[in-house]
C-alpha positions, 0 to 999 in steps of 0.5 A: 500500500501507497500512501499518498495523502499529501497535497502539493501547495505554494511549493511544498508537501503539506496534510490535508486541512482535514484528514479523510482517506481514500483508498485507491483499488487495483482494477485488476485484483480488486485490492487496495493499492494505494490511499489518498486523502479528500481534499476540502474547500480549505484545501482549494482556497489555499492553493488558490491562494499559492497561485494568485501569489506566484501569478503576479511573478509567473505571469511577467517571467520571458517565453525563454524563461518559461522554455527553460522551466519546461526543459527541466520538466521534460528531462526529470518526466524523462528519467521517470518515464518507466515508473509512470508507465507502471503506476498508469497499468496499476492504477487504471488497469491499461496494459503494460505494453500500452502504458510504456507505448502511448500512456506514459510517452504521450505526455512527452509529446504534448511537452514536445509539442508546447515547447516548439510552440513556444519557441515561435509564438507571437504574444504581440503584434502590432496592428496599424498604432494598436498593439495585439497583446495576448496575456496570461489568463490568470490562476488556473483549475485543471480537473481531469479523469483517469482513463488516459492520466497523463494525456490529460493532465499535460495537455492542459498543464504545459500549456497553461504553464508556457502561457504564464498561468499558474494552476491548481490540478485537481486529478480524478480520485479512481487513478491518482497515484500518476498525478502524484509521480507527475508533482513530483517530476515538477517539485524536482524541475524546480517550479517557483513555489505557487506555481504549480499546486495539486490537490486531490478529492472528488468532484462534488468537493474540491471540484466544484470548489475549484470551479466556483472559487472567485480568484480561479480565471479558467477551469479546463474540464475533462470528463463526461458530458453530466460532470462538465454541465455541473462545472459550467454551472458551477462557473457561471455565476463568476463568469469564468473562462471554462473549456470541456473535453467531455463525451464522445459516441464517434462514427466510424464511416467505412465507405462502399470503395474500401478494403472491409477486411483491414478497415473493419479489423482495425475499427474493432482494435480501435474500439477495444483499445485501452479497453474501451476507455477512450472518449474519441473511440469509434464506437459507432462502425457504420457499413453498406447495408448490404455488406453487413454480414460480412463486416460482421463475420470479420468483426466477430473473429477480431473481436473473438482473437483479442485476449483479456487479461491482466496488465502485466502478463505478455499478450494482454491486448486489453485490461480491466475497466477502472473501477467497478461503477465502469464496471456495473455500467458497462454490463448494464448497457450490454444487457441493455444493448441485448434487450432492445433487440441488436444482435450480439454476435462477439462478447456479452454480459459478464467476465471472461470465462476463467476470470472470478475477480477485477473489472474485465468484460467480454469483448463485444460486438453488437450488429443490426444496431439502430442508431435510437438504441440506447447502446448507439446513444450513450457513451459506454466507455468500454469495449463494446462496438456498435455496427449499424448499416447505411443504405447510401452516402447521404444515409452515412452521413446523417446516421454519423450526425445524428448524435447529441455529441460531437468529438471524432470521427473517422472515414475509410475509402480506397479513393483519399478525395472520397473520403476528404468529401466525406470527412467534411461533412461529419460534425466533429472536432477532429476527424481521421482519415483511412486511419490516421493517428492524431497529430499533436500539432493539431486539436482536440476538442468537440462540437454540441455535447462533447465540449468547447475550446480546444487543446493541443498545440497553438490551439490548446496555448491559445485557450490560456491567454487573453487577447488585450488591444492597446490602442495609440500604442505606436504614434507616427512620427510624420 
Protein backbone atom coordinates (compact mmCIF):
# COMPACT_ATOMS: atom_id res chain seq x y z
CA UNK A 1 0.00 0.00 0.00
CA UNK A 2 0.86 3.63 -1.05
CA UNK A 3 0.42 6.44 0.98
CA UNK A 4 -0.38 9.27 -0.82
CA UNK A 5 -2.13 11.72 1.08
CA UNK A 6 -0.17 14.65 0.99
CA UNK A 7 -1.45 17.57 -1.06
CA UNK A 8 1.36 19.89 -3.31
CA UNK A 9 0.57 23.70 -2.31
CA UNK A 10 2.79 27.07 -2.73
CA UNK A 11 5.87 24.53 -3.36
CA UNK A 12 5.72 22.13 -0.58
CA UNK A 13 4.17 18.64 0.61
CA UNK A 14 1.65 19.57 3.02
CA UNK A 15 -1.55 17.46 5.21
CA UNK A 16 -4.90 17.91 4.34
CA UNK A 17 -6.58 20.79 6.46
CA UNK A 18 -8.90 17.65 7.45
CA UNK A 19 -7.89 14.09 7.07
CA UNK A 20 -10.45 11.72 5.03
CA UNK A 21 -8.84 8.57 3.41
CA UNK A 22 -9.22 7.31 0.28
CA UNK A 23 -8.34 4.15 -0.86
CA UNK A 24 -7.45 3.69 -4.10
CA UNK A 25 -8.13 -0.27 -5.75
CA UNK A 26 -6.37 -2.04 -8.20
CA UNK A 27 -8.69 -2.67 -11.11
CA UNK A 28 -7.13 -5.82 -11.65
CA UNK A 29 -7.40 -7.72 -8.48
CA UNK A 30 -9.90 -5.57 -6.97
CA UNK A 31 -7.49 -4.99 -3.83
CA UNK A 32 -6.11 -1.85 -2.05
CA UNK A 33 -3.29 -0.21 -3.67
CA UNK A 34 -2.90 2.80 -2.56
CA UNK A 35 -4.63 5.82 -0.03
CA UNK A 36 -5.03 9.38 -0.96
CA UNK A 37 -6.53 11.72 1.20
CA UNK A 38 -10.02 14.11 0.04
CA UNK A 39 -9.32 17.41 -0.20
CA UNK A 40 -11.97 20.26 1.42
CA UNK A 41 -12.57 23.72 0.22
CA UNK A 42 -9.99 24.93 2.78
CA UNK A 43 -7.56 22.75 0.93
CA UNK A 44 -8.99 24.76 -2.58
CA UNK A 45 -8.80 28.19 -1.00
CA UNK A 46 -5.27 27.76 -0.01
CA UNK A 47 -3.82 26.61 -3.20
CA UNK A 48 -5.63 29.13 -4.73
CA UNK A 49 -4.25 31.44 -2.58
CA UNK A 50 -0.32 29.86 -3.56
CA UNK A 51 -1.26 30.51 -7.29
CA UNK A 52 -2.63 34.06 -7.22
CA UNK A 53 0.70 34.87 -5.20
CA UNK A 54 3.11 33.03 -7.94
CA UNK A 55 0.81 34.51 -10.90
CA UNK A 56 1.90 38.02 -10.19
CA UNK A 57 5.64 36.83 -10.72
CA UNK A 58 4.79 33.96 -13.04
CA UNK A 59 2.74 35.60 -15.33
CA UNK A 60 5.87 38.53 -16.28
CA UNK A 61 8.65 35.62 -16.43
CA UNK A 62 10.01 35.70 -20.59
CA UNK A 63 8.94 32.83 -23.23
CA UNK A 64 12.66 31.89 -22.62
CA UNK A 65 12.07 31.84 -19.24
CA UNK A 66 9.34 29.52 -19.39
CA UNK A 67 11.41 27.29 -22.16
CA UNK A 68 13.91 26.51 -19.57
CA UNK A 69 11.33 25.50 -16.78
CA UNK A 70 9.65 23.17 -19.45
CA UNK A 71 13.07 21.51 -20.37
CA UNK A 72 13.91 20.93 -16.84
CA UNK A 73 10.32 19.19 -16.57
CA UNK A 74 10.82 17.01 -19.86
CA UNK A 75 14.21 15.77 -18.65
CA UNK A 76 13.02 14.87 -14.98
CA UNK A 77 9.36 13.30 -16.99
CA UNK A 78 12.16 11.51 -18.98
CA UNK A 79 14.06 9.93 -16.37
CA UNK A 80 10.65 8.51 -14.55
CA UNK A 81 9.29 7.51 -17.87
CA UNK A 82 9.41 3.58 -16.74
CA UNK A 83 7.88 4.42 -13.30
CA UNK A 84 4.86 6.40 -14.68
CA UNK A 85 4.36 3.60 -17.43
CA UNK A 86 3.77 1.37 -14.26
CA UNK A 87 1.92 3.18 -11.96
CA UNK A 88 -0.89 4.12 -15.04
CA UNK A 89 -1.43 -0.01 -15.91
CA UNK A 90 -1.64 -0.09 -11.75
CA UNK A 91 -3.91 2.36 -11.10
CA UNK A 92 -6.38 2.24 -14.39
CA UNK A 93 -5.57 -1.13 -15.38
CA UNK A 94 -4.26 -0.37 -19.07
CA UNK A 95 -1.80 -2.90 -20.11
CA UNK A 96 1.81 -2.56 -19.56
CA UNK A 97 2.55 -2.52 -23.34
CA UNK A 98 0.32 0.14 -23.85
CA UNK A 99 1.20 2.20 -20.76
CA UNK A 100 5.12 2.08 -21.83
CA UNK A 101 3.84 2.52 -25.54
CA UNK A 102 1.47 5.57 -25.59
CA UNK A 103 0.08 6.07 -21.78
CA UNK A 104 3.07 7.12 -20.30
CA UNK A 105 5.11 8.72 -23.96
CA UNK A 106 2.26 10.85 -24.68
CA UNK A 107 2.85 13.49 -22.21
CA UNK A 108 6.46 13.82 -23.51
CA UNK A 109 4.99 14.64 -26.72
CA UNK A 110 2.24 17.45 -25.58
CA UNK A 111 5.54 18.82 -23.88
CA UNK A 112 7.49 18.35 -27.00
CA UNK A 113 4.94 19.92 -28.68
CA UNK A 114 4.23 23.15 -26.15
CA UNK A 115 7.85 23.70 -26.09
CA UNK A 116 8.33 24.27 -30.40
CA UNK A 117 5.12 26.07 -29.97
CA UNK A 118 6.74 28.29 -27.81
CA UNK A 119 9.68 28.98 -29.47
CA UNK A 120 7.92 30.76 -32.47
CA UNK A 121 4.64 32.02 -30.97
CA UNK A 122 3.90 35.74 -31.11
CA UNK A 123 2.44 37.09 -27.93
CA UNK A 124 2.43 40.76 -29.51
CA UNK A 125 1.73 42.08 -32.52
CA UNK A 126 1.41 45.27 -33.71
CA UNK A 127 -1.62 46.02 -35.80
CA UNK A 128 -1.72 49.99 -37.65
CA UNK A 129 -0.94 52.09 -33.83
CA UNK A 130 -2.71 49.10 -31.99
CA UNK A 131 -0.57 46.65 -30.21
CA UNK A 132 -2.38 42.98 -30.05
CA UNK A 133 -1.12 41.87 -26.89
CA UNK A 134 -2.10 38.22 -25.84
CA UNK A 135 -1.71 37.65 -21.84
CA UNK A 136 -1.75 35.12 -19.12
CA UNK A 137 -5.36 34.38 -18.00
CA UNK A 138 -4.52 34.07 -14.71
CA UNK A 139 -4.99 31.15 -11.83
CA UNK A 140 -5.93 28.34 -13.41
CA UNK A 141 -8.21 24.96 -12.27
CA UNK A 142 -7.44 21.88 -14.02
CA UNK A 143 -9.58 18.63 -13.27
CA UNK A 144 -9.29 15.57 -15.36
CA UNK A 145 -10.14 11.87 -15.47
CA UNK A 146 -8.47 8.76 -15.18
CA UNK A 147 -8.77 6.75 -18.33
CA UNK A 148 -5.83 8.49 -20.48
CA UNK A 149 -3.85 10.39 -16.93
CA UNK A 150 -1.00 11.85 -18.27
CA UNK A 151 -2.65 12.99 -21.55
CA UNK A 152 -4.96 14.76 -19.98
CA UNK A 153 -3.35 16.45 -17.09
CA UNK A 154 -0.37 17.70 -19.74
CA UNK A 155 -2.19 18.91 -22.40
CA UNK A 156 -3.59 21.26 -20.05
CA UNK A 157 -0.72 21.82 -17.79
CA UNK A 158 2.09 22.65 -20.19
CA UNK A 159 0.29 24.78 -21.96
CA UNK A 160 -1.01 26.94 -19.02
CA UNK A 161 2.27 26.92 -17.83
CA UNK A 162 4.02 28.05 -21.28
CA UNK A 163 1.28 30.64 -21.24
CA UNK A 164 2.35 32.30 -17.94
CA UNK A 165 -0.53 30.80 -15.79
CA UNK A 166 -0.17 29.38 -12.54
CA UNK A 167 -2.88 26.35 -11.83
CA UNK A 168 -4.36 24.39 -9.30
CA UNK A 169 -4.58 20.44 -10.70
CA UNK A 170 -7.40 18.50 -9.12
CA UNK A 171 -6.96 14.63 -10.73
CA UNK A 172 -9.70 12.03 -10.50
CA UNK A 173 -9.63 10.07 -7.10
CA UNK A 174 -10.09 6.38 -9.17
CA UNK A 175 -6.22 6.86 -10.92
CA UNK A 176 -4.32 9.32 -8.92
CA UNK A 177 -1.28 7.57 -7.96
CA UNK A 178 0.14 9.04 -11.96
CA UNK A 179 -0.68 12.55 -10.93
CA UNK A 180 1.35 12.18 -7.89
CA UNK A 181 4.69 10.67 -9.68
CA UNK A 182 3.85 13.94 -12.24
CA UNK A 183 4.01 16.58 -8.84
CA UNK A 184 6.89 15.04 -8.12
CA UNK A 185 8.65 15.44 -11.58
CA UNK A 186 7.59 19.14 -11.21
CA UNK A 187 8.91 19.76 -7.44
CA UNK A 188 12.37 18.12 -8.90
CA UNK A 189 12.04 20.55 -12.08
CA UNK A 190 12.26 23.01 -9.59
CA UNK A 191 8.97 25.40 -10.26
CA UNK A 192 8.52 28.61 -8.21
CA UNK A 193 6.52 27.93 -5.43
CA UNK A 194 2.80 28.58 -6.07
CA UNK A 195 3.27 27.97 -9.44
CA UNK A 196 2.07 24.58 -9.88
CA UNK A 197 -0.46 23.24 -6.95
CA UNK A 198 -2.19 19.99 -6.56
CA UNK A 199 -4.84 18.66 -4.56
CA UNK A 200 -6.83 15.66 -4.54
CA UNK A 201 -10.87 14.80 -3.94
CA UNK A 202 -13.97 14.12 -5.54
CA UNK A 203 -15.77 16.43 -7.79
CA UNK A 204 -18.64 17.38 -5.80
CA UNK A 205 -15.95 18.68 -3.32
CA UNK A 206 -12.95 20.10 -4.49
CA UNK A 207 -14.27 20.34 -7.96
CA UNK A 208 -16.98 22.09 -7.89
CA UNK A 209 -14.92 24.25 -5.02
CA UNK A 210 -12.43 24.57 -7.71
CA UNK A 211 -14.90 25.78 -10.23
CA UNK A 212 -16.74 28.09 -8.40
CA UNK A 213 -13.83 29.67 -6.47
CA UNK A 214 -13.59 33.67 -7.45
CA UNK A 215 -9.82 34.02 -7.94
CA UNK A 216 -9.65 30.77 -10.17
CA UNK A 217 -10.00 32.93 -14.08
CA UNK A 218 -10.05 29.49 -16.15
CA UNK A 219 -11.44 25.77 -15.36
CA UNK A 220 -10.09 23.41 -18.15
CA UNK A 221 -12.54 20.22 -17.74
CA UNK A 222 -12.39 16.57 -18.78
CA UNK A 223 -14.66 14.08 -18.12
CA UNK A 224 -18.40 13.20 -19.09
CA UNK A 225 -20.78 15.16 -20.52
CA UNK A 226 -23.05 15.29 -16.88
CA UNK A 227 -19.73 16.40 -14.68
CA UNK A 228 -18.97 19.09 -17.30
CA UNK A 229 -22.61 20.64 -17.16
CA UNK A 230 -22.30 20.95 -13.08
CA UNK A 231 -18.78 22.74 -13.60
CA UNK A 232 -20.50 25.01 -16.25
CA UNK A 233 -22.72 25.85 -13.80
CA UNK A 234 -20.72 25.93 -11.14
CA UNK A 235 -18.51 28.75 -13.13
CA UNK A 236 -21.31 31.00 -14.41
CA UNK A 237 -22.29 32.95 -11.55
CA UNK A 238 -18.03 34.21 -11.73
CA UNK A 239 -18.27 34.42 -15.03
CA UNK A 240 -15.01 32.49 -15.65
CA UNK A 241 -13.46 31.24 -18.86
CA UNK A 242 -14.13 27.17 -18.99
CA UNK A 243 -13.30 24.98 -21.76
CA UNK A 244 -14.75 20.96 -21.67
CA UNK A 245 -13.31 17.88 -23.23
CA UNK A 246 -16.02 15.76 -22.48
CA UNK A 247 -18.09 12.78 -24.08
CA UNK A 248 -17.93 11.36 -27.46
CA UNK A 249 -20.08 8.08 -29.26
CA UNK A 250 -17.85 8.77 -32.79
CA UNK A 251 -18.69 7.29 -36.12
CA UNK A 252 -16.60 5.40 -37.92
CA UNK A 253 -17.92 5.54 -41.65
CA UNK A 254 -16.33 2.53 -43.70
CA UNK A 255 -17.40 3.59 -47.45
CA UNK A 256 -18.53 1.23 -50.28
CA UNK A 257 -14.72 1.54 -52.07
CA UNK A 258 -12.67 0.44 -49.04
CA UNK A 259 -10.78 -2.56 -48.13
CA UNK A 260 -13.54 -4.22 -45.49
CA UNK A 261 -11.07 -6.92 -44.12
CA UNK A 262 -8.37 -4.22 -42.96
CA UNK A 263 -10.86 -1.10 -42.36
CA UNK A 264 -13.21 -3.26 -40.23
CA UNK A 265 -10.33 -5.39 -38.19
CA UNK A 266 -8.66 -2.22 -37.06
CA UNK A 267 -12.20 -0.42 -36.18
CA UNK A 268 -12.60 -3.07 -33.99
CA UNK A 269 -8.75 -2.60 -32.34
CA UNK A 270 -9.79 0.80 -32.44
CA UNK A 271 -12.62 0.19 -30.46
CA UNK A 272 -11.30 -2.05 -27.77
CA UNK A 273 -8.23 -0.29 -27.39
CA UNK A 274 -7.46 0.73 -23.75
CA UNK A 275 -10.27 -1.04 -23.33
CA UNK A 276 -12.68 0.82 -24.34
CA UNK A 277 -12.00 3.61 -22.29
CA UNK A 278 -11.29 6.38 -24.82
CA UNK A 279 -13.62 9.27 -25.42
CA UNK A 280 -12.76 9.76 -29.27
CA UNK A 281 -13.30 5.83 -29.67
CA UNK A 282 -15.13 4.62 -32.75
CA UNK A 283 -17.72 3.04 -31.27
CA UNK A 284 -20.44 3.51 -33.84
CA UNK A 285 -18.97 1.05 -37.24
CA UNK A 286 -21.25 2.25 -39.60
CA UNK A 287 -21.10 -0.36 -43.35
CA UNK A 288 -23.13 -0.70 -46.53
CA UNK A 289 -26.15 -2.23 -45.60
CA UNK A 290 -25.51 -4.98 -47.94
CA UNK A 291 -22.13 -5.67 -46.71
CA UNK A 292 -23.48 -6.44 -43.10
CA UNK A 293 -22.76 -9.99 -42.75
CA UNK A 294 -19.66 -9.73 -43.98
CA UNK A 295 -18.31 -6.99 -41.62
CA UNK A 296 -19.84 -8.68 -39.02
CA UNK A 297 -18.10 -12.29 -39.75
CA UNK A 298 -14.52 -10.08 -39.80
CA UNK A 299 -15.79 -8.14 -36.69
CA UNK A 300 -16.82 -11.41 -34.91
CA UNK A 301 -13.07 -13.17 -35.15
CA UNK A 302 -11.50 -9.75 -34.32
CA UNK A 303 -13.46 -9.46 -31.53
CA UNK A 304 -13.01 -13.31 -30.61
CA UNK A 305 -8.77 -13.09 -31.11
CA UNK A 306 -8.38 -10.06 -28.55
CA UNK A 307 -7.09 -11.53 -25.16
CA UNK A 308 -8.47 -10.08 -21.85
CA UNK A 309 -6.18 -10.09 -19.01
CA UNK A 310 -4.02 -8.79 -16.65
CA UNK A 311 -1.89 -5.98 -17.25
CA UNK A 312 1.29 -7.29 -16.72
CA UNK A 313 1.29 -10.56 -18.25
CA UNK A 314 2.57 -10.91 -22.26
CA UNK A 315 -0.24 -10.60 -24.83
CA UNK A 316 -2.86 -8.77 -23.00
CA UNK A 317 -4.47 -6.89 -25.74
CA UNK A 318 -6.66 -5.09 -23.04
CA UNK A 319 -7.01 -4.93 -19.36
CA UNK A 320 -9.89 -4.44 -16.91
CA UNK A 321 -12.37 -1.30 -16.54
CA UNK A 322 -11.11 1.28 -13.89
CA UNK A 323 -13.49 0.51 -11.33
CA UNK A 324 -16.49 -1.13 -10.65
CA UNK A 325 -19.06 1.57 -11.38
CA UNK A 326 -17.49 1.40 -15.12
CA UNK A 327 -17.92 -1.77 -14.16
CA UNK A 328 -21.53 -2.15 -13.46
CA UNK A 329 -22.48 0.32 -16.43
CA UNK A 330 -20.93 -1.33 -18.94
CA UNK A 331 -22.85 -4.60 -18.21
CA UNK A 332 -25.94 -2.53 -17.58
CA UNK A 333 -25.73 -1.40 -21.27
CA UNK A 334 -24.79 -4.65 -22.90
CA UNK A 335 -27.67 -6.11 -21.41
CA UNK A 336 -29.44 -3.20 -22.45
CA UNK A 337 -27.91 -3.40 -25.91
CA UNK A 338 -29.44 -7.22 -25.74
CA UNK A 339 -32.76 -6.48 -24.71
CA UNK A 340 -33.67 -3.64 -27.03
CA UNK A 341 -33.27 -6.19 -29.99
CA UNK A 342 -29.41 -6.00 -31.75
CA UNK A 343 -27.93 -8.77 -32.32
CA UNK A 344 -24.82 -9.95 -30.44
CA UNK A 345 -22.51 -11.68 -32.12
CA UNK A 346 -18.90 -11.40 -30.15
CA UNK A 347 -18.96 -10.70 -26.07
CA UNK A 348 -21.80 -10.25 -23.82
CA UNK A 349 -22.50 -9.95 -20.33
CA UNK A 350 -20.03 -10.92 -17.77
CA UNK A 351 -16.15 -11.69 -17.26
CA UNK A 352 -14.15 -13.51 -19.42
CA UNK A 353 -14.58 -17.13 -18.94
CA UNK A 354 -11.82 -18.05 -16.22
CA UNK A 355 -11.86 -14.61 -14.56
CA UNK A 356 -13.65 -14.55 -10.83
CA UNK A 357 -12.28 -11.03 -9.99
CA UNK A 358 -11.03 -7.32 -11.30
CA UNK A 359 -13.23 -5.44 -13.75
CA UNK A 360 -12.77 -7.45 -17.04
CA UNK A 361 -15.54 -7.53 -19.79
CA UNK A 362 -16.12 -9.60 -22.72
CA UNK A 363 -15.05 -8.25 -25.82
CA UNK A 364 -18.28 -7.31 -27.55
CA UNK A 365 -19.65 -6.54 -30.84
CA UNK A 366 -23.40 -5.78 -31.26
CA UNK A 367 -24.53 -5.86 -35.36
CA UNK A 368 -28.06 -4.53 -36.88
CA UNK A 369 -27.72 -1.75 -34.05
CA UNK A 370 -30.11 1.28 -34.85
CA UNK A 371 -28.88 4.48 -34.27
CA UNK A 372 -32.14 5.28 -31.40
CA UNK A 373 -30.74 2.24 -29.39
CA UNK A 374 -29.70 3.08 -26.28
CA UNK A 375 -26.38 1.36 -26.92
CA UNK A 376 -25.69 3.71 -30.28
CA UNK A 377 -26.77 6.76 -27.95
CA UNK A 378 -24.98 6.89 -24.59
CA UNK A 379 -21.48 6.56 -24.29
CA UNK A 380 -20.48 3.10 -22.93
CA UNK A 381 -16.88 3.73 -22.11
CA UNK A 382 -15.94 0.07 -22.55
CA UNK A 383 -15.14 -2.44 -25.26
CA UNK A 384 -18.23 -2.67 -26.78
CA UNK A 385 -18.50 -1.98 -30.56
CA UNK A 386 -21.81 -0.98 -32.44
CA UNK A 387 -22.23 -1.95 -36.31
CA UNK A 388 -25.05 -0.03 -37.60
CA UNK A 389 -25.78 -0.39 -41.66
CA UNK A 390 -26.47 2.83 -44.26
CA UNK A 391 -28.39 2.32 -47.37
CA UNK A 392 -26.41 5.11 -49.09
CA UNK A 393 -23.63 8.03 -48.59
CA UNK A 394 -26.30 10.81 -47.69
CA UNK A 395 -27.83 7.84 -45.27
CA UNK A 396 -23.86 7.51 -43.74
CA UNK A 397 -23.56 10.96 -43.17
CA UNK A 398 -26.74 11.71 -41.43
CA UNK A 399 -26.57 8.45 -39.26
CA UNK A 400 -22.99 9.96 -38.12
CA UNK A 401 -24.51 13.36 -37.37
CA UNK A 402 -27.34 12.31 -35.84
CA UNK A 403 -25.65 12.44 -32.18
CA UNK A 404 -26.08 14.85 -29.44
CA UNK A 405 -22.15 14.69 -29.26
CA UNK A 406 -19.59 15.62 -31.44
CA UNK A 407 -15.91 14.81 -30.90
CA UNK A 408 -14.44 12.28 -33.78
CA UNK A 409 -14.87 10.88 -36.47
CA UNK A 410 -13.38 8.72 -38.90
CA UNK A 411 -13.58 7.80 -42.60
CA UNK A 412 -12.18 4.75 -44.58
CA UNK A 413 -12.23 4.99 -48.52
CA UNK A 414 -9.91 3.44 -51.36
CA UNK A 415 -10.11 6.65 -53.03
CA UNK A 416 -8.45 9.55 -50.43
CA UNK A 417 -10.62 12.58 -52.21
CA UNK A 418 -13.98 10.31 -51.39
CA UNK A 419 -13.26 10.12 -48.01
CA UNK A 420 -11.97 14.23 -47.84
CA UNK A 421 -15.53 14.98 -49.26
CA UNK A 422 -16.95 12.94 -46.65
CA UNK A 423 -14.90 13.92 -43.61
CA UNK A 424 -16.07 17.50 -44.28
CA UNK A 425 -19.30 16.59 -43.95
CA UNK A 426 -19.36 14.96 -40.28
CA UNK A 427 -19.82 17.35 -37.03
CA UNK A 428 -16.84 16.66 -35.07
CA UNK A 429 -13.89 18.03 -33.84
CA UNK A 430 -11.07 16.02 -35.39
CA UNK A 431 -11.99 13.68 -37.98
CA UNK A 432 -9.19 10.61 -39.08
CA UNK A 433 -8.91 9.65 -42.48
CA UNK A 434 -8.18 5.99 -43.58
CA UNK A 435 -6.69 5.55 -40.21
CA UNK A 436 -4.68 8.33 -39.38
CA UNK A 437 -3.30 8.57 -35.93
CA UNK A 438 -3.61 12.06 -34.06
CA UNK A 439 -1.20 14.79 -34.86
CA UNK A 440 -0.21 16.79 -31.53
CA UNK A 441 0.33 19.52 -33.68
CA UNK A 442 -3.18 19.85 -34.16
CA UNK A 443 -6.56 19.57 -31.98
CA UNK A 444 -8.97 18.09 -29.73
CA UNK A 445 -11.83 19.02 -28.76
CA UNK A 446 -15.55 18.68 -29.73
CA UNK A 447 -18.89 20.36 -31.18
CA UNK A 448 -22.67 20.26 -29.38
CA UNK A 449 -22.20 17.91 -26.02
CA UNK A 450 -18.68 16.83 -26.34
CA UNK A 451 -17.48 20.13 -25.21
CA UNK A 452 -15.78 23.94 -26.08
CA UNK A 453 -12.33 25.09 -26.57
CA UNK A 454 -9.69 23.35 -27.53
CA UNK A 455 -6.16 21.69 -26.69
CA UNK A 456 -3.08 20.73 -28.10
CA UNK A 457 -0.64 22.82 -29.83
CA UNK A 458 -1.17 26.52 -30.62
CA UNK A 459 -4.92 25.84 -30.07
CA UNK A 460 -4.70 24.37 -26.75
CA UNK A 461 -1.81 27.75 -25.78
CA UNK A 462 -4.21 29.98 -27.34
CA UNK A 463 -7.29 28.84 -24.77
CA UNK A 464 -4.90 30.10 -21.96
CA UNK A 465 -4.32 33.53 -22.87
CA UNK A 466 -6.34 36.91 -23.26
CA UNK A 467 -6.37 38.93 -26.10
CA UNK A 468 -5.89 42.88 -24.91
CA UNK A 469 -5.60 45.99 -27.68
CA UNK A 470 -3.82 48.91 -26.73
CA UNK A 471 -4.95 51.43 -28.70
CA UNK A 472 -2.50 54.53 -29.72
CA UNK A 473 0.48 52.21 -28.95
CA UNK A 474 2.64 53.31 -31.82
CA UNK A 475 2.42 57.20 -32.77
CA UNK A 476 3.53 58.12 -36.10
CA UNK A 477 6.38 60.22 -36.46
CA UNK A 478 5.39 62.18 -39.53
Amino acid sequence: MKDCRLFYIDGKWVSPTTGKDFTVINPASEEPLATISLGTTADVDKAVAAAKRAFESYSETTPDDRLAYLQRIIGAYRSKLDEMAETISQEMGAPITLSKAAQAPVGLSHFFEIVKVLGHFKFEELKGSTLMRKEPIGVCGLITPWNWPMNQIICKVAPALAAGCTVILKPSEIAPLSAYLFTQILHEAGLPPGVFNMVNGDGPTVGSAISSHPDVAMVSFTGSTRAGIAVACAAAPTVKRVTQELGGKSANIILDDADFESAVKEGVQSCFRNTGQSCNAPTRMLVPRSKMAEVASIAKLAAETTKSGDPFTDGTSIGPLASNVQFEKVQHLIRKGIEEGAKLIAGGPGRPDGMTKGYYVKPTVFADVQNDMTIAREEIFGPVLCILPYDDEEDAVRIANDTPYGLSGYVTSGDIEHARRVAKRIRSGNVHINGARLDFGGCFGGYKQSGNGREWGEAGLEEFLELKAIFGYSVSTK
